[in-house]
C-alpha positions as CSV (number, residue, x, y, z in Angstrom):
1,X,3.5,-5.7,17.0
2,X,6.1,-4.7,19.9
3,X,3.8,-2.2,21.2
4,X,1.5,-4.8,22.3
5,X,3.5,-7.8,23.7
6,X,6.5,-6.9,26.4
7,X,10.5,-6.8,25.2
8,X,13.3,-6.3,27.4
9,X,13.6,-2.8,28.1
10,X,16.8,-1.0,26.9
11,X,18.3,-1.2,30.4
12,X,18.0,-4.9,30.3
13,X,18.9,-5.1,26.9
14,X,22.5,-3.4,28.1
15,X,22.9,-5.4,31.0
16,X,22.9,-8.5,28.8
17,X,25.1,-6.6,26.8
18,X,27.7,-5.9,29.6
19,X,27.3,-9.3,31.2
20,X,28.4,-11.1,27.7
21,X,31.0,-8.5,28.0
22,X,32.2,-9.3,31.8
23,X,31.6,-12.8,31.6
24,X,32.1,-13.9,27.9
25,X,29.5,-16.9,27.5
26,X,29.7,-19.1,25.0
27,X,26.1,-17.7,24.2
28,X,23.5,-15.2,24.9
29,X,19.8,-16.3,24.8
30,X,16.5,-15.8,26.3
31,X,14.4,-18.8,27.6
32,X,11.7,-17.9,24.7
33,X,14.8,-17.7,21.9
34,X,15.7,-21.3,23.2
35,X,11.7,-22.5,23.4
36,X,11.2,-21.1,19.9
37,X,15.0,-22.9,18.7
38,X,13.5,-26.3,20.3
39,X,10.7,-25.9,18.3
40,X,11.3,-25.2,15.7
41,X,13.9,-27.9,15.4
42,X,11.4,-30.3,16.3
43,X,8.0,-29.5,14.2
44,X,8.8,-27.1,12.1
45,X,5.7,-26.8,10.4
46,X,3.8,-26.5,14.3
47,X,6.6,-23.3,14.9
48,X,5.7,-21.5,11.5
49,X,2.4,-21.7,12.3
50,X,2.8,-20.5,15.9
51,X,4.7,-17.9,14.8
52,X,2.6,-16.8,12.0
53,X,-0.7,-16.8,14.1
54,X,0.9,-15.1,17.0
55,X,2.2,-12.0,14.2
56,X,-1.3,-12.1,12.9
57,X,-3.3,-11.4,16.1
58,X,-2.3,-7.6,16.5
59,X,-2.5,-5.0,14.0
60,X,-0.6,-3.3,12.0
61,X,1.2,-0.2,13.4
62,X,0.4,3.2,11.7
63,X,3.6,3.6,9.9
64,X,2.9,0.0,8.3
65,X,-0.5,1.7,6.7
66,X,1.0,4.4,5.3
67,X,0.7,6.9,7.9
68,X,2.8,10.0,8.1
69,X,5.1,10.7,11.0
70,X,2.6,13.4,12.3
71,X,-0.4,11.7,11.9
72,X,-2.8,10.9,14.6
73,X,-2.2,7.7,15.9
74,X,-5.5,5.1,16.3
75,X,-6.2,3.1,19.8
76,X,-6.3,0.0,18.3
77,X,-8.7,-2.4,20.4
78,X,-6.9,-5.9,20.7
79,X,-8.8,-9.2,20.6
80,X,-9.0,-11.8,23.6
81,X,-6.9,-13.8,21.9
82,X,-4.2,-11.0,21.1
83,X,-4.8,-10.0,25.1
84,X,-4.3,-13.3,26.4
85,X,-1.1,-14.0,24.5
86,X,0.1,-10.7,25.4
87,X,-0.3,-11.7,29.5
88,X,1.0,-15.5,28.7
89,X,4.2,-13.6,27.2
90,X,5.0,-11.7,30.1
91,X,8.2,-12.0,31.6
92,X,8.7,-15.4,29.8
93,X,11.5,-13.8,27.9
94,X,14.1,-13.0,31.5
């Protein structure tokens, strides 16, 4: 799933890190982590099934078939859908 949708990169990840460190905030969280908190509070039932459609649309990594750590890996050819979401997702999380 995280190959095919963007995450902060482990340089941002640290600076988040250091800034709670620095500047001690009450609390850390990323505008998507307070959308999805909103939701979820609100409709519950509309999150879950946000959630669970947006896991659904991309496949399953190798390792989650059963595939052994040198294994070939398959190209696995997203839908529009999985493509769209993945471009609607970008930079939404800084």
């Amino acid at each position: 799933l995280y190959n095919n949708v963007p995450t902060l990169a482990p340089e941002e990840a640290a600076d988040m890190i250091a800034q709670a460190c620095i500047f001690k905030p009450v609390r850390i969280a990323t505008r998507l982590g307070i959308t999805g908190q909103i939701l979820h509070a609100v409709l519950p039932r509309v999150a879950q099934i946000a959630m669970n459609t947006s896991f659904r649309m991309f496949p399953d990594s190798n390792a989650a078939k059963g595939a052994k750590p040198g294994d070939k890996a398959d190209k696995q050819k997203l839908s529009a859908e999985a493509v769209a979401l993945q471009q609607m997702m970008r930079g939404i999380h800084f």
